[in-house]
SELUMGU-402599 format. One record per residue (C-alpha): chain; residue number from 0; residue in one letter; x, y, z. Coordinates in steps of 0.001 Angstrom, whole numbers. Example, Ala and Ser with C-alpha at 12.3 -4.5 7.8 and 13.67 -1.06 7.14 Angstrom:
<atoms>
  chain  resi  resn        x        y        z
      A     0     A    12300    -4500     7800
      A     1     S    13670    -1060     7140
</atoms>
This chain:
<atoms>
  chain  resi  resn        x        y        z
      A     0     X   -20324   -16075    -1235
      A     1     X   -22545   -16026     1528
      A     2     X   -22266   -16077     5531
      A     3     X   -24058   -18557     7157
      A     4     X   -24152   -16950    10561
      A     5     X   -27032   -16533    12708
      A     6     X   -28060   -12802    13194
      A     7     X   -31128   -11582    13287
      A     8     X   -31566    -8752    10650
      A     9     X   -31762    -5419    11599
      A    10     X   -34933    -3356    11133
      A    11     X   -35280     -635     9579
      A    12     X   -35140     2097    12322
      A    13     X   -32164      616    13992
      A    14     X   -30138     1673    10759
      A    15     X   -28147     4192    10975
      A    16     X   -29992     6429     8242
      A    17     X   -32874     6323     9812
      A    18     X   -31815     9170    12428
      A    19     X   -31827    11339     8861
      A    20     X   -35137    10115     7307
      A    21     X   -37144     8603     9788
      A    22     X   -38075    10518    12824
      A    23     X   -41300    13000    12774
      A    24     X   -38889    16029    13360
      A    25     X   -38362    19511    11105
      A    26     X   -34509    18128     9893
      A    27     X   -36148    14520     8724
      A    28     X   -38696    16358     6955
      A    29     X   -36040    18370     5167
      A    30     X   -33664    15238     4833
      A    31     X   -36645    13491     2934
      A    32     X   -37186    16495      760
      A    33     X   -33855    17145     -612
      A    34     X   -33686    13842    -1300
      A    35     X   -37125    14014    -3618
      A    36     X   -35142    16921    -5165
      A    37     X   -32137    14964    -6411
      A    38     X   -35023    12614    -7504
      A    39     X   -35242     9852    -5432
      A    40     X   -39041     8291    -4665
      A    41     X   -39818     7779    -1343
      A    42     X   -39827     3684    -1722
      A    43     X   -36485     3746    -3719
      A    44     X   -34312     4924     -370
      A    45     X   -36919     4974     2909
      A    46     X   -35962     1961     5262
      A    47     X   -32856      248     2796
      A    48     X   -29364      329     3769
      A    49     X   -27928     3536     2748
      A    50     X   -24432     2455      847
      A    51     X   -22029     5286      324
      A    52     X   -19241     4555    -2182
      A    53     X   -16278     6125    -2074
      A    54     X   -14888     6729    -5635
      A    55     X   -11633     7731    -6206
      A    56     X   -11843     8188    -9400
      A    57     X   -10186    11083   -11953
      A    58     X    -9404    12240   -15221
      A    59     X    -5630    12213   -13698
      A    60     X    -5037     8719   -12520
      A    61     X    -4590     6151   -14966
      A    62     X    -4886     3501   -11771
      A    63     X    -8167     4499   -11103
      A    64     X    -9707     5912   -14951
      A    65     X   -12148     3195   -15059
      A    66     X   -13590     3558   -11892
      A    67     X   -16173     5498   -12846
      A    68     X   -17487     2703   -14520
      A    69     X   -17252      171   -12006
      A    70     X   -19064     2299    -9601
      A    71     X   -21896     1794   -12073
      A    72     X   -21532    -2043   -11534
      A    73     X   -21172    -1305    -7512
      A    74     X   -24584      680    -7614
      A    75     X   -26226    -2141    -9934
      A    76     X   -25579    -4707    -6534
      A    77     X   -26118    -2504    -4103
      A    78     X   -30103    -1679    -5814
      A    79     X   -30498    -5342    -6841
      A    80     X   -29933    -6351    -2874
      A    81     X   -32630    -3959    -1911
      A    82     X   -29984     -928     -702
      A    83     X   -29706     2721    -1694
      A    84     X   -26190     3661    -2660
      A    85     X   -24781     7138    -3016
      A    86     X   -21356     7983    -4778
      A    87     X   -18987    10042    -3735
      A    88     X   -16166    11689    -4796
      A    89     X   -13125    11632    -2590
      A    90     X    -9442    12431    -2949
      A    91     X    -7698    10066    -6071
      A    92     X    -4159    10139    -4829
      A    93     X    -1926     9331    -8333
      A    94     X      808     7891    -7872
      A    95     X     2241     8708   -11017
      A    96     X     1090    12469   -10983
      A    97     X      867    13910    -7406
      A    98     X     4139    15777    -5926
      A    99     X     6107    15427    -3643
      A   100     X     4487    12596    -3519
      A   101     X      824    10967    -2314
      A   102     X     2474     9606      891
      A   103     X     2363    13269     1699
      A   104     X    -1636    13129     1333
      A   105     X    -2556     9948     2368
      A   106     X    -3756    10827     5907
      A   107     X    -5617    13541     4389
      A   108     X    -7581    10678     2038
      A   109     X    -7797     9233     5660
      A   110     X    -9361    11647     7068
      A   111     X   -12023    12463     4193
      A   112     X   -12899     9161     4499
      A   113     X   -13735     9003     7895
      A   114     X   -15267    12270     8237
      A   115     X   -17484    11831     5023
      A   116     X   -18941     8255     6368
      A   117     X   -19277     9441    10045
      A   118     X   -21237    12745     8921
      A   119     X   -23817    11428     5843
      A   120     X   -26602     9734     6595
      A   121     X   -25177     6081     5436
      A   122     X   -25475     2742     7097
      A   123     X   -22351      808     5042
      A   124     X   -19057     1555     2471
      A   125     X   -17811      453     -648
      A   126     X   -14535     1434     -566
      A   127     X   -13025     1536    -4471
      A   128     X    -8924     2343    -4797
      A   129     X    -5968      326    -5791
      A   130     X    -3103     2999    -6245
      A   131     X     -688     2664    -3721
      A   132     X    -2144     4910    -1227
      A   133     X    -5627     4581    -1287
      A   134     X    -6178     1249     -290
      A   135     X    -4208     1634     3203
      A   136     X    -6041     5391     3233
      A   137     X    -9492     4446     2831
      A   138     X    -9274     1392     4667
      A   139     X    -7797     3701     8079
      A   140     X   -10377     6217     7948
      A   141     X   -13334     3244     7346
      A   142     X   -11296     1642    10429
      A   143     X   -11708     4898    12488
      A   144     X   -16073     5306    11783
      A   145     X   -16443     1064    12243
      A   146     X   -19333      682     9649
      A   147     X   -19795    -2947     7557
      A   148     X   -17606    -2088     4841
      A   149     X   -16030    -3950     1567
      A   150     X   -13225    -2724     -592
      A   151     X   -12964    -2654    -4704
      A   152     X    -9816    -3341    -5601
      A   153     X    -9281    -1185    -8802
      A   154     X    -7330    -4532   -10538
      A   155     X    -3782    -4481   -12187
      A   156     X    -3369    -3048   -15842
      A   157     X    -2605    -5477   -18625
      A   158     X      896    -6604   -19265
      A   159     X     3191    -4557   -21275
      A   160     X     4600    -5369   -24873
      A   161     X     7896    -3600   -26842
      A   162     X     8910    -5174   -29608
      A   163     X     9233    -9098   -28594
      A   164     X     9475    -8100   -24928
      A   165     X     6750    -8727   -21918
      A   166     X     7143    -5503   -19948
      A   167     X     6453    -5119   -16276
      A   168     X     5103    -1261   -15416
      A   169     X     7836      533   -13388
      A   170     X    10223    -2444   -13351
      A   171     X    11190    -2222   -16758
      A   172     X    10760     1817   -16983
      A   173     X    13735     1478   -14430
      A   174     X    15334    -1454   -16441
      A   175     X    15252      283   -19728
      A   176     X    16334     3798   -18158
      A   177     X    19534     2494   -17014
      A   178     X    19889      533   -20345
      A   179     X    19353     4250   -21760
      A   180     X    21905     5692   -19575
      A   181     X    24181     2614   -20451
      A   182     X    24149     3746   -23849
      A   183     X    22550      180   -24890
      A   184     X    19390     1092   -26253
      A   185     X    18384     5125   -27605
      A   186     X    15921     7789   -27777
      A   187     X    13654     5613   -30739
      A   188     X    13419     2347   -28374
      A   189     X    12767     5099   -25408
      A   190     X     9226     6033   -27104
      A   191     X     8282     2722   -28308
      A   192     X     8561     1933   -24689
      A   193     X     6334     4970   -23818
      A   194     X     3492     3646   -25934
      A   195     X     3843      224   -25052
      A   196     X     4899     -147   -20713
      A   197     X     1028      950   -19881
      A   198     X    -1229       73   -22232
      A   199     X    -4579      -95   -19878
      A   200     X    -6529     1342   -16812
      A   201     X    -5857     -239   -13953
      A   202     X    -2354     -352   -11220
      A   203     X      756    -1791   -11650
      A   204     X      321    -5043   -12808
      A   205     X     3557    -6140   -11054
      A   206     X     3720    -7296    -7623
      A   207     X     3973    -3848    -6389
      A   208     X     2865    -1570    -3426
      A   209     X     -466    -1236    -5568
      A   210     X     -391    -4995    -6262
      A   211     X      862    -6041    -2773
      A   212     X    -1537    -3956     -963
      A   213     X    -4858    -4476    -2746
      A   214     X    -3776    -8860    -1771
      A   215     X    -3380    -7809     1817
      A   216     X    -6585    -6295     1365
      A   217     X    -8094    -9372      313
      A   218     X    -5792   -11310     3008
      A   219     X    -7857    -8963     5818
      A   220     X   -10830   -10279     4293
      A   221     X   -12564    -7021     3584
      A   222     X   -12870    -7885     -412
      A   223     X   -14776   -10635    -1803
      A   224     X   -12300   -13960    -2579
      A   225     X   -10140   -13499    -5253
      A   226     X   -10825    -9542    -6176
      A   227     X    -7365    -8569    -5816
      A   228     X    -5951    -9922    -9181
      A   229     X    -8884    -9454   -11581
      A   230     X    -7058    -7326   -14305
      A   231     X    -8549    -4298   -14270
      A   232     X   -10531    -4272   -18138
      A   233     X   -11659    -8259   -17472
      A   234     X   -15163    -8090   -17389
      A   235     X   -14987   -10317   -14080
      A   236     X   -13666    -6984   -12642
      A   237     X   -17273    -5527   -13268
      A   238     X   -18921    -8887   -12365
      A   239     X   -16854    -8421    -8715
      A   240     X   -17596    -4832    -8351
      A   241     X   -21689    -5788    -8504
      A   242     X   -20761    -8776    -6308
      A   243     X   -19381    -6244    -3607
      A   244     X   -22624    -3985    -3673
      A   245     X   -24263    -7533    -3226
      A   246     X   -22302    -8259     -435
      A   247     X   -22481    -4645     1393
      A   248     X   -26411    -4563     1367
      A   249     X   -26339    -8271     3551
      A   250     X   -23085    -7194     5819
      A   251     X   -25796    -4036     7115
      A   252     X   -28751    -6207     7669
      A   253     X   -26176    -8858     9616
      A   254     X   -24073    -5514    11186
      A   255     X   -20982    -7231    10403
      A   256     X   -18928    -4236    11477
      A   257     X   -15394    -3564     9912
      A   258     X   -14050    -4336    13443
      A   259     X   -15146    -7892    13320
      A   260     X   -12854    -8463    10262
      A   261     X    -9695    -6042    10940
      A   262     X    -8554    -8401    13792
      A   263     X    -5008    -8719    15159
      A   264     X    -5473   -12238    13253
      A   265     X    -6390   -11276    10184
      A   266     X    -3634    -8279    10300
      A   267     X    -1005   -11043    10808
      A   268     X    -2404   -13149     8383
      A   269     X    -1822    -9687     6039
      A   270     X     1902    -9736     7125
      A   271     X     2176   -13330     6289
      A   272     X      579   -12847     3102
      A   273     X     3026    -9328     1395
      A   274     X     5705   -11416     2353
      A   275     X     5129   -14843      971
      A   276     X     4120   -13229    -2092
      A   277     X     7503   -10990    -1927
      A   278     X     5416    -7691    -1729
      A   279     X     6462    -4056    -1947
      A   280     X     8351    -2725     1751
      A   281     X     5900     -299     1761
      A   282     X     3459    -2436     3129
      A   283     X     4795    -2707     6215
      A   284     X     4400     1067     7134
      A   285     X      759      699     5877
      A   286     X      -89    -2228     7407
      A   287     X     1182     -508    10882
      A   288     X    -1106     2676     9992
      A   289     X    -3883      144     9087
      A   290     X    -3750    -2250    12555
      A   291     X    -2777      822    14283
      A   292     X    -6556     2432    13511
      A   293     X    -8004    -1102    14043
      A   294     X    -6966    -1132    17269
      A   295     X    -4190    -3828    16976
      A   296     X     -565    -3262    17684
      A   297     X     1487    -4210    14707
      A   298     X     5476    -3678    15010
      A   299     X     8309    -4206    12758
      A   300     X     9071    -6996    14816
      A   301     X     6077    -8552    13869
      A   302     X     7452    -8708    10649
      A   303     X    10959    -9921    10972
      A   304     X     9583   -12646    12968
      A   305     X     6606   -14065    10334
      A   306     X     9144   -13320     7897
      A   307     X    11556   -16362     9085
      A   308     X     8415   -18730     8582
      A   309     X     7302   -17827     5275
      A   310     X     8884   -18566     1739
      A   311     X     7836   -16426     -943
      A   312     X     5663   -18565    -3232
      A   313     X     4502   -16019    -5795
      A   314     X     7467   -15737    -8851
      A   315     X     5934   -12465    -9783
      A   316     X     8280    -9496   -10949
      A   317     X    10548    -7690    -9577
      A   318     X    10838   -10178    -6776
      A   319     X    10105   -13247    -9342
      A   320     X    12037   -13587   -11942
      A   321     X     8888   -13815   -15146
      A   322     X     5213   -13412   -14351
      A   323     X     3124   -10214   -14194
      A   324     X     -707   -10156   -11517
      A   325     X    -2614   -11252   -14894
      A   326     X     -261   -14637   -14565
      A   327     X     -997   -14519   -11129
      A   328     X    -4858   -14244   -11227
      A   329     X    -5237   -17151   -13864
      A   330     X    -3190   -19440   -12038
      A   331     X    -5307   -19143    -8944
      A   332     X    -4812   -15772    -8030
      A   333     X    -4907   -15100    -3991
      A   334     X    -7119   -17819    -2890
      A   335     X    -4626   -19785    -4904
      A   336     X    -1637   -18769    -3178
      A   337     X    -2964   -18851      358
      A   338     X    -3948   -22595     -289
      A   339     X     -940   -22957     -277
      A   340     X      -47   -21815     3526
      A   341     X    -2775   -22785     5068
      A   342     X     -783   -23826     7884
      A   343     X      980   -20455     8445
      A   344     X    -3021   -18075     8249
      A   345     X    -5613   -18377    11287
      A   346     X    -8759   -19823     9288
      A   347     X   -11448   -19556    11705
      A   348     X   -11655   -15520    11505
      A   349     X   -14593   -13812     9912
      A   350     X   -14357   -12255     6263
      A   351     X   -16797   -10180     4866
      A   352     X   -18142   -12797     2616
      A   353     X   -18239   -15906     4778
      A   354     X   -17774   -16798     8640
      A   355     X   -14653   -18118     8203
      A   356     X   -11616   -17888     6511
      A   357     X   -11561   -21520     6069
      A   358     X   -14939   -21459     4290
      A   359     X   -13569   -19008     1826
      A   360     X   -10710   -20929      780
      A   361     X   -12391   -24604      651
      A   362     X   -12119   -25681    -2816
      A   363     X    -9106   -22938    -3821
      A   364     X    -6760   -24358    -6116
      A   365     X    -3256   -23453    -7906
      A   366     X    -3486   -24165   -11837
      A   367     X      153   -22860   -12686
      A   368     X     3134   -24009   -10162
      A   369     X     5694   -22051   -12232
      A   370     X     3617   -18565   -11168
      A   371     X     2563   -19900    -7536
      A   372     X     5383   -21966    -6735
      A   373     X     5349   -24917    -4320
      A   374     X     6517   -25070     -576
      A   375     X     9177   -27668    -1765
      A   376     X    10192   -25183    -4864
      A   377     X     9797   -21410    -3630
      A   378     X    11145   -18498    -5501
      A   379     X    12739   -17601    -1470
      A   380     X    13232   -19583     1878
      A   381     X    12425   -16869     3760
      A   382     X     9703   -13882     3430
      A   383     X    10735   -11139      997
      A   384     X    11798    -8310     3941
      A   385     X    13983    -8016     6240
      A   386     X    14229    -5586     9361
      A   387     X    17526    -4264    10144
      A   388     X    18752    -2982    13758
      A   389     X    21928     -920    14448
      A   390     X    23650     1994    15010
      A   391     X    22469     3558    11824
      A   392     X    18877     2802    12155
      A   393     X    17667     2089    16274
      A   394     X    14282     2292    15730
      A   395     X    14633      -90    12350
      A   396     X    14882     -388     8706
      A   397     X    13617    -2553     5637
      A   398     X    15201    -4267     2833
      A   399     X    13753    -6217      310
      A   400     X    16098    -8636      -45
      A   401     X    14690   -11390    -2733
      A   402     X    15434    -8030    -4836
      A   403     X    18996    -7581    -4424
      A   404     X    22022    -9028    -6187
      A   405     X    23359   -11507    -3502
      A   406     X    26669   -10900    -3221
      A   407     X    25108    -7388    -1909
      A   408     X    23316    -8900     1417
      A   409     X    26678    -8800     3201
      A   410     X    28706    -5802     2389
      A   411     X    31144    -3324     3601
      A   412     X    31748      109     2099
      A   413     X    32596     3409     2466
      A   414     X    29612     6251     2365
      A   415     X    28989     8972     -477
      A   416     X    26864    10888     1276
      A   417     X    23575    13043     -753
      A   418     X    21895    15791     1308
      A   419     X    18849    15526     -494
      A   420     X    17207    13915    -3930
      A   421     X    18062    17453    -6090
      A   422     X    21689    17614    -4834
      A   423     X    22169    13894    -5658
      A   424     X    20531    14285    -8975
      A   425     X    23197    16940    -9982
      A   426     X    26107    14996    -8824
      A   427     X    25930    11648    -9095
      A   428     X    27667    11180   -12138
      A   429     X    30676    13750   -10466
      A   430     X    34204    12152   -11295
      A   431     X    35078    13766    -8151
      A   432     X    33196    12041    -5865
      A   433     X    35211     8715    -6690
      A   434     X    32087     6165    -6662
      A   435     X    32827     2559    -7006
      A   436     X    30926     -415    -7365
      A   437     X    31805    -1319    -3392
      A   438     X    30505     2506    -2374
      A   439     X    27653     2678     -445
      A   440     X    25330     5415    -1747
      A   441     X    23455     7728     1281
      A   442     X    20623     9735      504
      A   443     X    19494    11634     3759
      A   444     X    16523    14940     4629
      A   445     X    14157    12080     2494
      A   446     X    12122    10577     5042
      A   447     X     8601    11617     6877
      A   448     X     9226    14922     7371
      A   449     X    12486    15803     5484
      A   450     X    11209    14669     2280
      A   451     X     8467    15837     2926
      A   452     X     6073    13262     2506
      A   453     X     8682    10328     2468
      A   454     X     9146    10279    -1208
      A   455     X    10169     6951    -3205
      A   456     X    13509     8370    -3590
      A   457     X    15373     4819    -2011
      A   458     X    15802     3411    -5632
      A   459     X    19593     5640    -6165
      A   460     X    20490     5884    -9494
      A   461     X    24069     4317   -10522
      A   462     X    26171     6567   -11712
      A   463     X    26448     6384   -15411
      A   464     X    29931     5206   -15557
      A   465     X    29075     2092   -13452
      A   466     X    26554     1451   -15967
      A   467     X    28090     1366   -18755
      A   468     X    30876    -1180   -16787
      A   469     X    27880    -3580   -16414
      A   470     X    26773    -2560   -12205
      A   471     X    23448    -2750   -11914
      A   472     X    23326    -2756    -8244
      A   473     X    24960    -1146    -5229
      A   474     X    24300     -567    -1346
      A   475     X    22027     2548    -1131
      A   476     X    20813     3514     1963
      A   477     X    18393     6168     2878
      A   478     X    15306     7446     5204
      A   479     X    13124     7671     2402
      A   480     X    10792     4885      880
      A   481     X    11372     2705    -2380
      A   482     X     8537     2003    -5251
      A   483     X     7106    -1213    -5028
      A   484     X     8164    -2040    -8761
      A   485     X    11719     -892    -7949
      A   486     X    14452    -3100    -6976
      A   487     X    18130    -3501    -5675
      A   488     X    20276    -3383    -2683
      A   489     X    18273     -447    -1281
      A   490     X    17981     -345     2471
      A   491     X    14674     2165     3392
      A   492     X    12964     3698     6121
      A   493     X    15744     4291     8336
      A   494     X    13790     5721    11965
      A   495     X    14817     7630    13483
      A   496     X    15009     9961     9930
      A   497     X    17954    12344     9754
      A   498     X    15466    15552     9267
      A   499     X    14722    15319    13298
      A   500     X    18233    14342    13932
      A   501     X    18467    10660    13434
      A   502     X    21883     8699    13157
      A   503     X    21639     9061     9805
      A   504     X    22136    12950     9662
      A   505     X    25812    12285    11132
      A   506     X    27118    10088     8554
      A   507     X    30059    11461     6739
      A   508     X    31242    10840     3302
      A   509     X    34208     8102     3503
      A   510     X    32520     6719     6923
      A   511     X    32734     3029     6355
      A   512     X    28930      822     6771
      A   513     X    27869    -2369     7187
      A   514     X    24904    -3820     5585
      A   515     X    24424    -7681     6799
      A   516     X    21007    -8981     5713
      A   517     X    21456   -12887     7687
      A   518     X    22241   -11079    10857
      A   519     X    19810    -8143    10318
      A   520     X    22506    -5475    11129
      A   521     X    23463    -1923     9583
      A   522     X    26164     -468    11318
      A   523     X    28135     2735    11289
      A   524     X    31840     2326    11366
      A   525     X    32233     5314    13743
      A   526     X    32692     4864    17549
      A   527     X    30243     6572    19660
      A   528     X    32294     9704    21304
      A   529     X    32727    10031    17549
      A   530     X    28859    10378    16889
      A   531     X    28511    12475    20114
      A   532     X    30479    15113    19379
      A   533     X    28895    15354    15573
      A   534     X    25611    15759    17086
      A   535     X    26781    18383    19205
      A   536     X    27338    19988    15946
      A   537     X    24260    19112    14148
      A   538     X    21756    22011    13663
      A   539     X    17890    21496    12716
      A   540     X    16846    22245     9100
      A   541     X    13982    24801     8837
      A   542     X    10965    23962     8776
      A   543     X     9525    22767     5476
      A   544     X     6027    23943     5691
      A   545     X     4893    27436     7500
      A   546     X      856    27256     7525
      A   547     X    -1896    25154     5392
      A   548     X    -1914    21093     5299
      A   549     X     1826    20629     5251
      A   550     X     1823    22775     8893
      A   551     X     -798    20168    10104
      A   552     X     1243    17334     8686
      A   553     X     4709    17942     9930
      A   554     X     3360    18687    13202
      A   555     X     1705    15207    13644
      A   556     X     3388    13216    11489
      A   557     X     4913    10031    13075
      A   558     X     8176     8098    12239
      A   559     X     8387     5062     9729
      A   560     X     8056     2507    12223
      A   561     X     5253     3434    13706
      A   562     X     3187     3828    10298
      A   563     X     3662     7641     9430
      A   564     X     -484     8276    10474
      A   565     X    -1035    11620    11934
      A   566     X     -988    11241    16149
      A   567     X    -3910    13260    16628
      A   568     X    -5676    10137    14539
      A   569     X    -3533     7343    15499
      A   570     X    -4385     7567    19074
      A   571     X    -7200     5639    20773
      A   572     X   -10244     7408    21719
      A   573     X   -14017     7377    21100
      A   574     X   -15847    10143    18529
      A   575     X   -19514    10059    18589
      A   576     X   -22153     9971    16000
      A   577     X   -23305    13511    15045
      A   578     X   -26755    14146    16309
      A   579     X   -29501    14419    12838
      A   580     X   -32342    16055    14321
</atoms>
């Protein structure tokens, strides 16, 4: 892993650290001394690259337990290449703890992120996250402050085991729930499959949001090649955690800047990646946060279009039909898979570990076609999302199609219509709303701001009765988001949401709706004077938050489409370096 480009090194008093330790003045004099008082000597920091690594790390996410540990390994690179690093401690985001839900908090890991690098005295990042909304988090506010920077993918957990059964984190809890509701399986099977779904640190080891974003990651080229996959307890995941504090030390002395690797390239090369390898939908609002920091404009059209020109390649659950990331990684893991579509990535951009794309896949190789299928075999046709346009949804939707039961992808029905998660929790199972198998489930006041946070409500539950008559999928609609290990007919992200008065907040109970996936509609049986005269009616819920972080939030929080960052952050503009002396 090495760049062979030209560029002279920098000296020591161009880096950036040097404003803190290096000048004759009062505050440099102070910097050095506090620094003798954590107990640093003067050779072990003065003129290195100053690495700060941001850890996040806690006792209350599993995704992220061992992290602690691998910013051990970081460190051990970082001082072996001749730079200082400095941990720190930044916001953990759980996905399987926080409420409402860490969507709600991800532009606030943003924001640490950026403020933290742009106001210590450090010179390059190692970025270390893998839950779902870290990576896209720490990877915006790094975007924002423009220092060299590599990411640490925290690695997916090992595969799950029940009885004679290979289990698939959050796929099969949602499986085996149903099966519980079903009445096929009881409360004994229900803890054996406690002890046995998660049986390691590390994300979801399916080709979820955690899975799908920590490979675009690695698509952007801000990891070294092939990080993405290594399960998280392999001890190459420590070998590739000292690689990256290698590799941070040598992208300071070259000033390989994040902005010479988060191109409007490599973002498309992102897109074409989460969708060949049938990745979670909630990449794409990422992905727009992410470009949108870099600089580049990234729309849902963006999507639908690369979506018609790559087949998903990567049979990995829930959009697979067998294999789990450790599958993946052993049969050639990212670099693997990309061999693959060579064709469809631009090679000559810059990654941080060589000067071309190109360079970093030469010699990449598939070793299992069954887990990275072939172009002439692929698990889809066509990429693994689809945007929809219509009356229900004009600034878009996704679905995950490759998810859904087929006969589902065209489909008219008539709406049961949910106010919100809590209300459709109580009822669902109500004789008396008269759900069928061809109803089409709404779930509305769940998106940005009506959830608040955009919770991963989309996944509906069927009604119990359906369950037990063998249904295991129906149309269910909604403006919130959808877990990346979740599957099903479930059409998400519906902009503009129906908390700020989006189509969505007019839809009746008994209105009849169109879902067509080939044609990319969702319509609203309702003519428009219809609509009209319903939104004449429609009055604004209060306001969910009246002071503290949630104020802040729902008064800058953008719509699905556009990425959900705050607008204050998302918007172009120049902040300057703070002034040491």
């Amino acid at each position: 892993m090495t760049s062979r480009e030209n560029r002279t090194e920098k000296r020591p008093e161009e880096y950036r650290s040097h404003q803190w330790y290096g000048t004759d003045g009062l505050r440099s004099f102070s910097h050095r001394a506090r620094t003798r008082q954590l107990g640093y000597l003067p050779e072990e920091h003065l003129g290195k690259p100053v690495i700060a690594i941001l850890n996040t790390w806690s006792d209350i996410n599993p995704c992220h337990v061992h992290l602690r540990d691998r910013a051990q390994a970081v460190k051990r690179g970082v001082w072996q290449a001749g730079g200082f690093p400095l941990e720190f401690p930044v916001s953990t985001l759980s996905e399987t703890f926080q409420k409402p839900t860490p969507m709600l908090y991800r532009n606030m890991l943003a924001m640490e992120t950026e403020e933290l690098l742009r106001s210590y005295p450090v010179d390059g990042a190692v970025l270390m996250g893998g839950c779902d909304k870290s990576t896209p988090a720490l990877l915006m506010g790094a975007a924002s402050v423009d220092l060299p920077t590599v990411f640490v993918p925290a690695g997916p957990m090992l595969p799950g085991h029940w009885r004679n059964e290979v289990l698939g984190s959050g796929t099969d809890m949602w499986k085996y729930w149903d099966d519980k509701r079903a009445g096929l399986i009881g409360d004994c099977e229900m803890q054996e499959l406690e002890s046995g779904l998660a049986r390691s640190p590390g994300h979801c080891m399916t080709m979820g949001t955690a899975s799908t974003l920590t490979a675009a990651a690695e698509a952007l080229g801000v990891t070294v090649p092939g990080a993405s996959s290594i399960p998280a307890v392999d001890s190459g995941h420590d070998r590739m955690a000292a690689a990256s504090g290698l590799r941070i030390v040598e992208l300071v002395r070259r000033d390989r800047k994040l902005s010479e690797i988060l191109t409007a390239d490599a973002f498309e090369d992102a897109v074409t990646t989460v969708l060949g390898l049938g990745g979670s939908t909630n990449a794409v609002i990422h992905l727009i946060a992410m470009a949108g920091r870099a600089g580049v404009r990234l729309t849902l059209d963006d999507f639908d279009r690369i979506a018609r020109t790559v087949p998903v390649l990567a049979n990995v659950r829930p959009g697979g039909q067998t294999y789990l990331m450790e599958d993946f990684h052993f049969a050639g893991g990212l670099p693997g898979f990309l061999s693959r579509i060579t064709d469809l990535l631009h090679l000559d951009r810059p990654t941080v570990s060589y000067d071309t794309m190109r360079e970093q896949l030469d010699g990449a190789l598939v070793h299992n076609d069954a887990v990275i299928r072939t172009r002439e075999n692929p698990v889809a046709k066509e990429g693994g999302v689809a945007v929809l346009r219509g009356n229900l949804c004009p600034d878009g939707a996704v679905i995950k199609h490759i998810a859904a039961e087929p006969h589902l992808l065209k489909h008219t029905g008539p709406a049961v219509v949910f106010d919100d998660y809590r209300t459709m929790q109580r009822t669902i199972n109500d004789p008396s709303l008269n759900i069928t198998a061809d109803s089409v489930l709404v779930l509305r006041n769940s998106g940005p701001k009506g959830g608040p946070g955009m919770p991963e409500y989309g996944m509906l539950p069927i009604p119990d009765h359906l369950l037990k008559q063998g249904v295991r999928d129906m149309v269910r609609i909604s403006d919130a988001r959808m877990s990346g290990t979740s599957y099903g007919a479930c059409v998400l992200h519906i902009a503009p949401e129906s908390y700020i008065g989006g189509p969505l907040a007019l839809v009746r109970t008994g209105d009849s709706i169109t879902l067509d996936v080939e044609a990319r509609t969702l319509h609203l049986g309702v003519d428009d004077d219809e609509l009209e005269r319903r939104r004449a009616a429609w009055t604004p819920p209060p306001e969910r938050y009246e002071r503290g972080y949630g104020a802040l939030y729902n008064d800058q929080i953008t719509q699905a489409d556009t990425g959900c960052d705050f607008e204050f952050l998302a918007r172009p503009g120049k902040v300057a370096d703070p002034y040491a002396g």
